[in-house]
N, CA, C and O atoms as a GROMACS GRO file, in nm:
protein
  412
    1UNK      N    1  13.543   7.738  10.228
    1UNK     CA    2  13.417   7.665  10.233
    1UNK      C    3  13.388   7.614  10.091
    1UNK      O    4  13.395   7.689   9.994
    2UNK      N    5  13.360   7.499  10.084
    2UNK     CA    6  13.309   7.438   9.959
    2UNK      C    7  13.158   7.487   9.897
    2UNK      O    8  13.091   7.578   9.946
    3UNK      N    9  13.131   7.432   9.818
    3UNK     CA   10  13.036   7.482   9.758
    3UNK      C   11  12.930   7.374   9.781
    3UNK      O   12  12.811   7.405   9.781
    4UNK      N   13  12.963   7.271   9.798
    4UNK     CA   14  12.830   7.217   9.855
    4UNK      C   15  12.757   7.225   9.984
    4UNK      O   16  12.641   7.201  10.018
    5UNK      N   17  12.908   7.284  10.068
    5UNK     CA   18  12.849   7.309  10.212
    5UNK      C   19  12.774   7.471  10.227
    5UNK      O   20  12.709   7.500  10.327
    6UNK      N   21  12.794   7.565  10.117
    6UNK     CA   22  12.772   7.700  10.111
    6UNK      C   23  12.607   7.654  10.071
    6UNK      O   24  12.519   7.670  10.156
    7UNK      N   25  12.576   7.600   9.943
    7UNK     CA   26  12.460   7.531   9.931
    7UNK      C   27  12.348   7.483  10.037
    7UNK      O   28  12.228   7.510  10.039
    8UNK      N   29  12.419   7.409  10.119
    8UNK     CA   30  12.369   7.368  10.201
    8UNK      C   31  12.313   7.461  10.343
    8UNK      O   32  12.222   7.439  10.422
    9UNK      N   33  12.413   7.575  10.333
    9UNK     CA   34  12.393   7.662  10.442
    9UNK      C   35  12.331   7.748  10.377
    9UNK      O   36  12.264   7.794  10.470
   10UNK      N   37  12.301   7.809  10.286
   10UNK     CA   38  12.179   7.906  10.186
   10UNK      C   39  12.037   7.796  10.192
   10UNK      O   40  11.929   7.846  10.223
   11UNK      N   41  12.043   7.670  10.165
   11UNK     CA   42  11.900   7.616  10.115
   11UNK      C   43  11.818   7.676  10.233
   11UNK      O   44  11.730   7.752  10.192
   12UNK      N   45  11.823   7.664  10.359
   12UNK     CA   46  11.718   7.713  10.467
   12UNK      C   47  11.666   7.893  10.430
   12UNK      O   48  11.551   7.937  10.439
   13UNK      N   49  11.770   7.956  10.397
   13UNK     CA   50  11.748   8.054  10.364
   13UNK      C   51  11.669   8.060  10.251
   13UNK      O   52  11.576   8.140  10.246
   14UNK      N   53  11.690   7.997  10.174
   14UNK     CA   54  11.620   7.989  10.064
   14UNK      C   55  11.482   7.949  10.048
   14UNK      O   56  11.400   8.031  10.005
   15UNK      N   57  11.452   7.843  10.075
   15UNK     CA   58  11.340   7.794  10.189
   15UNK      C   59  11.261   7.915  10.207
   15UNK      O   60  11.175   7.953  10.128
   16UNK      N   61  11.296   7.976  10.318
   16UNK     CA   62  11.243   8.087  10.380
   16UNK      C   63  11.182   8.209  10.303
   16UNK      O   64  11.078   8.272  10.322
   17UNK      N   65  11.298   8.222  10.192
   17UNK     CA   66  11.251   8.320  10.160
   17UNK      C   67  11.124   8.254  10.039
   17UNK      O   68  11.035   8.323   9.990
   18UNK      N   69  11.138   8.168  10.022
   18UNK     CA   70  10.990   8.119   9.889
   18UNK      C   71  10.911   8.129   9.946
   18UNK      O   72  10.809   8.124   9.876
   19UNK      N   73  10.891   8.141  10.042
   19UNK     CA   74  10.756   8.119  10.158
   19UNK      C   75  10.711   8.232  10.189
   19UNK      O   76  10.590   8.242  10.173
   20UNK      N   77  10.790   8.367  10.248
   20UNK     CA   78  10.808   8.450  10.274
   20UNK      C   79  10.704   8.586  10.151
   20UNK      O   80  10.607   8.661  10.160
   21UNK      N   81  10.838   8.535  10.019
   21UNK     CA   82  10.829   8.661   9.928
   21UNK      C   83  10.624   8.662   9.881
   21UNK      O   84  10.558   8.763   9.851
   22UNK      N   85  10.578   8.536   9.889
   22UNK     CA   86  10.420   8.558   9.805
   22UNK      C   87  10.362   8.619   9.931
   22UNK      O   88  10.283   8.700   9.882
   23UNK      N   89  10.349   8.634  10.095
   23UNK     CA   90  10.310   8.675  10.157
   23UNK      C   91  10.334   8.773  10.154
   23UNK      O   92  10.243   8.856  10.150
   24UNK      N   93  10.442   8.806  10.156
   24UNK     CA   94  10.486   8.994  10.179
   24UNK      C   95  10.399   9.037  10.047
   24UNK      O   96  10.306   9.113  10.074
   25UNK      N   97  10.416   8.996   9.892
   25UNK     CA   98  10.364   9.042   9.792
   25UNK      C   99  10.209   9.070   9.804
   25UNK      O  100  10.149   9.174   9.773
   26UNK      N  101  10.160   8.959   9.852
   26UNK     CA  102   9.996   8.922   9.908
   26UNK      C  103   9.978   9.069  10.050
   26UNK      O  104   9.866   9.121  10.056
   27UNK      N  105  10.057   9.108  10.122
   27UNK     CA  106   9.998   9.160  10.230
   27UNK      C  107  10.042   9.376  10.189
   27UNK      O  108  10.000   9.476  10.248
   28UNK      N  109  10.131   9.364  10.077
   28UNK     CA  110  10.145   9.482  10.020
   28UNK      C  111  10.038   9.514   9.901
   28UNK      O  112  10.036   9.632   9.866
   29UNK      N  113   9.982   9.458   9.860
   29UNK     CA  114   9.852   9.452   9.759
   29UNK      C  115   9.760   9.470   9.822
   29UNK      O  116   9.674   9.539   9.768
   30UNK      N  117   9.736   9.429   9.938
   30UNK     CA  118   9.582   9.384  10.022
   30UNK      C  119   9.551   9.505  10.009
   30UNK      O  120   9.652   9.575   9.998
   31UNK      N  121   9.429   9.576  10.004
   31UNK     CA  122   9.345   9.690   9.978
   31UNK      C  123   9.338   9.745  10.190
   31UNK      O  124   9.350   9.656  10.274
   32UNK      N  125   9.325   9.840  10.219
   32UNK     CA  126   9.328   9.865  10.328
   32UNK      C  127   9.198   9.990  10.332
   32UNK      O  128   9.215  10.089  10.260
   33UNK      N  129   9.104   9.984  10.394
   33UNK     CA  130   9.029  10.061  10.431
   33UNK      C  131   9.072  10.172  10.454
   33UNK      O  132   9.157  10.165  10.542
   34UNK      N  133   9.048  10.319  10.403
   34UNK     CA  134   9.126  10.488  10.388
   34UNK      C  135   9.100  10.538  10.562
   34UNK      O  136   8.988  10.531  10.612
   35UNK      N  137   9.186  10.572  10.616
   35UNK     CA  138   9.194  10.631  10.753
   35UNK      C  139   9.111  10.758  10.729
   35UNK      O  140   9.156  10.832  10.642
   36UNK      N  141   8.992  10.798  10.792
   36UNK     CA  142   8.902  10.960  10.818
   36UNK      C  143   8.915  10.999  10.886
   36UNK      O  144   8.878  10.933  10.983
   37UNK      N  145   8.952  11.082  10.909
   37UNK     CA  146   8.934  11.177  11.067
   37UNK      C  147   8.794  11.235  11.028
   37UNK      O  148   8.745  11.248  10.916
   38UNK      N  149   8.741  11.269  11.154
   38UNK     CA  150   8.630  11.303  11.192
   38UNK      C  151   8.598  11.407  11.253
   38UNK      O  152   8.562  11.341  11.351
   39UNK      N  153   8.576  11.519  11.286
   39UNK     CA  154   8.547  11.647  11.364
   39UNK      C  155   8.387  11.681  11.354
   39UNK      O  156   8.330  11.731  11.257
   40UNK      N  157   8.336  11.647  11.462
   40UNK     CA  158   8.216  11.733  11.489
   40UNK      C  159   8.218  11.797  11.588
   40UNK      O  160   8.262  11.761  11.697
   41UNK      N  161   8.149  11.944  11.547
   41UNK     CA  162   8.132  12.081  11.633
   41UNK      C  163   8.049  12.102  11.729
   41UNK      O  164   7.952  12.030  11.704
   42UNK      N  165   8.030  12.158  11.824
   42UNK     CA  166   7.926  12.126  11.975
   42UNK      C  167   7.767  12.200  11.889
   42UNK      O  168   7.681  12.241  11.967
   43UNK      N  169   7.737  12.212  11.743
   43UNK     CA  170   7.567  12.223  11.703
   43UNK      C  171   7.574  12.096  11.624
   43UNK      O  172   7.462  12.064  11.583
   44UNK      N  173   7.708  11.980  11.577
   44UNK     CA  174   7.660  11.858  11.522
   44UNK      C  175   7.677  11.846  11.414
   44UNK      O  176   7.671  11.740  11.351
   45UNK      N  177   7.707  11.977  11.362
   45UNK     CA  178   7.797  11.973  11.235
   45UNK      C  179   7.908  11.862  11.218
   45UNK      O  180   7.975  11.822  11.314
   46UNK      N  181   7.928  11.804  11.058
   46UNK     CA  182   8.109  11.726  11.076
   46UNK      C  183   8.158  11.798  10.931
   46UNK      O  184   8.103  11.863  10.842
   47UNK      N  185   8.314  11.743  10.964
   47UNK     CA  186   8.437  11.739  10.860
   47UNK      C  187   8.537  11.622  10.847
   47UNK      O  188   8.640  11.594  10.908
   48UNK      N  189   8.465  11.561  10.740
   48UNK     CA  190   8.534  11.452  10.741
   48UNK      C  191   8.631  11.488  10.649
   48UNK      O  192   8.629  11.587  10.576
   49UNK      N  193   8.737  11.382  10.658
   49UNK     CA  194   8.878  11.439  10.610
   49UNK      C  195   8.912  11.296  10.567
   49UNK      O  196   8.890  11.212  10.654
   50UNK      N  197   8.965  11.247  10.438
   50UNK     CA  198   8.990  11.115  10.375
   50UNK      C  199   9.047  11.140  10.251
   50UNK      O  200   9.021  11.227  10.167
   51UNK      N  201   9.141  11.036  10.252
   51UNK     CA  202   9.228  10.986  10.119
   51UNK      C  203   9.182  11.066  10.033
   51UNK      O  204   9.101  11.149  10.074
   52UNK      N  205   9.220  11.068   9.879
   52UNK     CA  206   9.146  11.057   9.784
   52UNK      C  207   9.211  11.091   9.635
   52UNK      O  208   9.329  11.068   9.661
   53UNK      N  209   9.210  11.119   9.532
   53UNK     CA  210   9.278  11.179   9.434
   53UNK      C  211   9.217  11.245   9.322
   53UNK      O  212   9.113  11.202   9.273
   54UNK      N  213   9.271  11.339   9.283
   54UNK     CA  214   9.218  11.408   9.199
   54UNK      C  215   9.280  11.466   9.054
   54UNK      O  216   9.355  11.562   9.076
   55UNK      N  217   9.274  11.446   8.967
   55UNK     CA  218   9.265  11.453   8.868
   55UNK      C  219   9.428  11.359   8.834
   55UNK      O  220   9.537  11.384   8.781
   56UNK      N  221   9.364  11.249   8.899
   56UNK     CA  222   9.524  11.101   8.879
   56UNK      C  223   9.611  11.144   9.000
   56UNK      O  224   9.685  11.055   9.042
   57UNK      N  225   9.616  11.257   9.062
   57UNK     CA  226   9.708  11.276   9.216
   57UNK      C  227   9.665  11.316   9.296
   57UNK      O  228   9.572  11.395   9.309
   58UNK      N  229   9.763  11.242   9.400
   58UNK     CA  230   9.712  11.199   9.505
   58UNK      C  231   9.665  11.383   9.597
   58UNK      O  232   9.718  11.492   9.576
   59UNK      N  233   9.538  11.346   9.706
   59UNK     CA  234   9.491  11.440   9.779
   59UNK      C  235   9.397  11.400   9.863
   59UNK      O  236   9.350  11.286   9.860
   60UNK      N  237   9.354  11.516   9.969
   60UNK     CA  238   9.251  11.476  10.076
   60UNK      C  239   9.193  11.531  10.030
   60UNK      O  240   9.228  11.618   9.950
   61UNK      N  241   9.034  11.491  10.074
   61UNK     CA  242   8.911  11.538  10.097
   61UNK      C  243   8.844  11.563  10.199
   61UNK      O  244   8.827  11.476  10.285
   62UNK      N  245   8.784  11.706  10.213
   62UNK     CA  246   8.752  11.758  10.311
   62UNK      C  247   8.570  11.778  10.301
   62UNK      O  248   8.527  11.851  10.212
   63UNK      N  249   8.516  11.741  10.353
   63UNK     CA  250   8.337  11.702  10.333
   63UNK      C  251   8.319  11.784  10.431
   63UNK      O  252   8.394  11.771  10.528
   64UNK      N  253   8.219  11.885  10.434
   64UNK     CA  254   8.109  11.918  10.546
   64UNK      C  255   7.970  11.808  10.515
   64UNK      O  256   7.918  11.761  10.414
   65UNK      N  257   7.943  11.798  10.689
   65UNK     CA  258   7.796  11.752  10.655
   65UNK      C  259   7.738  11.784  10.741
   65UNK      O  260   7.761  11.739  10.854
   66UNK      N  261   7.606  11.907  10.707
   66UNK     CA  262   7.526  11.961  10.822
   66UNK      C  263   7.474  11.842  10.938
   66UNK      O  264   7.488  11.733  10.883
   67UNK      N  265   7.429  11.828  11.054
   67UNK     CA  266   7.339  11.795  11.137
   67UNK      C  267   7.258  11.753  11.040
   67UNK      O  268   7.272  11.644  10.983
   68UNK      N  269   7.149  11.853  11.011
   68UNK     CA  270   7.004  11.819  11.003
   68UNK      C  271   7.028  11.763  10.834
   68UNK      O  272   6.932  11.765  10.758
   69UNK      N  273   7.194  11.703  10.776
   69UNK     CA  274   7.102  11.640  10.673
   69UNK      C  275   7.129  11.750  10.514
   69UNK      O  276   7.184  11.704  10.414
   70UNK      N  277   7.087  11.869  10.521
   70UNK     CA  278   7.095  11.945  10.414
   70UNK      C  279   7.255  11.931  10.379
   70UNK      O  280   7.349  11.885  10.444
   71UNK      N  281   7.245  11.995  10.242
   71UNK     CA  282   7.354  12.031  10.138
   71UNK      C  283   7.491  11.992  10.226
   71UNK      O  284   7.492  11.980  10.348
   72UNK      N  285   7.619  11.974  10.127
   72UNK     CA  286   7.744  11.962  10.204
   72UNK      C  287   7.833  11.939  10.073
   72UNK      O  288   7.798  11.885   9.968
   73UNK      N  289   7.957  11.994  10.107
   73UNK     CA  290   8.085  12.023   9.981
   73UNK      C  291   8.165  11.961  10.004
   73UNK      O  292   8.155  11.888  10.103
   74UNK      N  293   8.263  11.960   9.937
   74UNK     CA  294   8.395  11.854   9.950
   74UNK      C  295   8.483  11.968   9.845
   74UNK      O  296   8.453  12.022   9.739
   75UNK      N  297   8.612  11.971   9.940
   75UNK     CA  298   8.710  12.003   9.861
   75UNK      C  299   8.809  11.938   9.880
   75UNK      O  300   8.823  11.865   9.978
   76UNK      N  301   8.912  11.958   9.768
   76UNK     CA  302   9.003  11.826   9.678
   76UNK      C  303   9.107  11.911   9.708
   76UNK      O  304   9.115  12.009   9.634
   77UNK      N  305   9.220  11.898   9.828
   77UNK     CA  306   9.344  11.947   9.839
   77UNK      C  307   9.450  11.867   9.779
   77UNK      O  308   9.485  11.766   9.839
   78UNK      N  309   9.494  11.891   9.692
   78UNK     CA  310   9.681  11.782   9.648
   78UNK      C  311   9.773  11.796   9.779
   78UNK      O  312   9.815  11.892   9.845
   79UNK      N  313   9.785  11.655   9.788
   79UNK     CA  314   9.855  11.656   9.891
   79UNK      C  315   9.980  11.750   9.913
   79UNK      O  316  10.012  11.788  10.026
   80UNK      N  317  10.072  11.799   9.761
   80UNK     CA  318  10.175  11.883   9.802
   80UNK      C  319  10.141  12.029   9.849
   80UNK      O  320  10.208  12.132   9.862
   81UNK      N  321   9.979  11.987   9.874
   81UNK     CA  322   9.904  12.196   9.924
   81UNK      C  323   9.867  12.170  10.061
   81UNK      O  324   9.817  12.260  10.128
   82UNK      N  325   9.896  12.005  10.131
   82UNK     CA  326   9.852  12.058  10.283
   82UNK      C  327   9.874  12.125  10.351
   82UNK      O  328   9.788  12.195  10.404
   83UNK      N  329  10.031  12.132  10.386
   83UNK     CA  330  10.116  12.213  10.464
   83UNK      C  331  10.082  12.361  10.448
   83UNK      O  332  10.071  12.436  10.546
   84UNK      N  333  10.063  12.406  10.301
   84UNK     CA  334  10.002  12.566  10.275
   84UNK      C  335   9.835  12.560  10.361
   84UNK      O  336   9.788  12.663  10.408
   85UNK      N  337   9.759  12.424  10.371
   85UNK     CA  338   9.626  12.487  10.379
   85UNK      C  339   9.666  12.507  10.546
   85UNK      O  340   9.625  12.600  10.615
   86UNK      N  341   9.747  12.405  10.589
   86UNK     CA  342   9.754  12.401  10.742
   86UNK      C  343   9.817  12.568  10.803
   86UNK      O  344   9.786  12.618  10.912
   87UNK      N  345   9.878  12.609  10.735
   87UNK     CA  346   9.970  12.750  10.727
   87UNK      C  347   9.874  12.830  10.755
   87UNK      O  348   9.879  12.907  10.851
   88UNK      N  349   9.760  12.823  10.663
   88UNK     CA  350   9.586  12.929  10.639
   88UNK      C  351   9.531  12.897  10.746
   88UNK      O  352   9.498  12.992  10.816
   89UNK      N  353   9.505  12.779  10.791
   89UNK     CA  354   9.444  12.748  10.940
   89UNK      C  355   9.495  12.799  11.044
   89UNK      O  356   9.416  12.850  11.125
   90UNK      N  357   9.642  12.801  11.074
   90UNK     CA  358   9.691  12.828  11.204
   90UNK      C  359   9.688  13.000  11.158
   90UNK      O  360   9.670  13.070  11.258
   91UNK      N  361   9.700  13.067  11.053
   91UNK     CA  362   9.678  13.177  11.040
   91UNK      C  363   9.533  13.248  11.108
   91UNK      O  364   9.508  13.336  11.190
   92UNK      N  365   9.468  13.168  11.033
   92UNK     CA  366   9.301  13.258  11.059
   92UNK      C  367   9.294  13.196  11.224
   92UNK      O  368   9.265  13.290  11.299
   93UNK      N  369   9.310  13.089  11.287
   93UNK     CA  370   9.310  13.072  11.376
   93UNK      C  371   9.395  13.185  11.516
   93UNK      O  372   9.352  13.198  11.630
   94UNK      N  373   9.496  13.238  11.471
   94UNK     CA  374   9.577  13.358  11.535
   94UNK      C  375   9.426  13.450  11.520
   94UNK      O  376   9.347  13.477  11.610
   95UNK      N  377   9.421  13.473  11.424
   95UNK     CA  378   9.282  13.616  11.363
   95UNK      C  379   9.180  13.624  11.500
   95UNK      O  380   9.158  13.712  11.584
   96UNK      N  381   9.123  13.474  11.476
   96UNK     CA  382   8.994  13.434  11.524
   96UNK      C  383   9.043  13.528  11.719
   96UNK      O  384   8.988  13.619  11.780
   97UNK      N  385   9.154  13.451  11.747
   97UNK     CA  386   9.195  13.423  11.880
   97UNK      C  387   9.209  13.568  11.939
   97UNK      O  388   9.174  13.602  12.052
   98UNK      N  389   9.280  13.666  11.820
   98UNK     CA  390   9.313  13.835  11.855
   98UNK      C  391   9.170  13.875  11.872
   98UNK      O  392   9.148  13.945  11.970
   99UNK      N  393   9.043  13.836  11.777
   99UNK     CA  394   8.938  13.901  11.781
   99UNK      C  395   8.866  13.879  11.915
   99UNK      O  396   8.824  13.972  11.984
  100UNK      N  397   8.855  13.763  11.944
  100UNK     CA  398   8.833  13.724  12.060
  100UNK      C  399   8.826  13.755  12.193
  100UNK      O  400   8.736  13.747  12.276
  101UNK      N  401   8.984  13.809  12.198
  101UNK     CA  402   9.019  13.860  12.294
  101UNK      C  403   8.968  14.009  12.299
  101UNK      O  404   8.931  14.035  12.414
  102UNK      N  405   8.957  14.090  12.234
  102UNK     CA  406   8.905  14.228  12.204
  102UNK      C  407   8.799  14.228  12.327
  102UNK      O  408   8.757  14.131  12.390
  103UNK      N  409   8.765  14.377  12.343
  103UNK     CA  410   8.646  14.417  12.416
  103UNK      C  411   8.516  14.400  12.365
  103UNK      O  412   8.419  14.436  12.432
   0.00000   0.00000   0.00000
């Protein structure tokens, strides 16, 4: 194949991709609203759960917020401590479930 016909069979490609690369750049920048999960308890309590970072790395935040309004905390997990906090949950959750069952 010659080189003007190789030319010729890249320009579309080429084309494509000038067009292409500022959109992809434009739609990987775009700011995206942080995904929350949400949990409220049957008295109306919540726990919101969102993005966040702390001290420059990355982590969730975990918010209580009473019903009626009063006081509420937030704690700052690093993301490489979820899996441990999730470990503590399904733990105390076994606890909760043995006590439960008791007489």
């Amino acid at each position: 194949m010659n080189a003007a016909r190789l030319l010729g069979a890249l320009c579309p490609l080429i084309a494509l991709l000038a067009l292409a690369v500022p959109l992809l750049l434009t739609l990987r920048h775009r700011k995206q609203a942080p995904m929350t999960f949400h949990y409220t308890d049957p008295d109306g309590d919540q726990l919101l759960i969102e993005p966040t970072s702390r001290h420059g790395q990355p982590a969730i935040s975990l918010l209580n917020v009473r019903r009626d309004g009063g006081g509420g905390a937030a704690v700052h997990v690093p993301v490489d401590q979820v899996e441990e906090l999730i470990a503590g949950l399904r733990d105390t959750a076994r606890q909760a479930a043995t006590k439960a069952i008791r007489p």
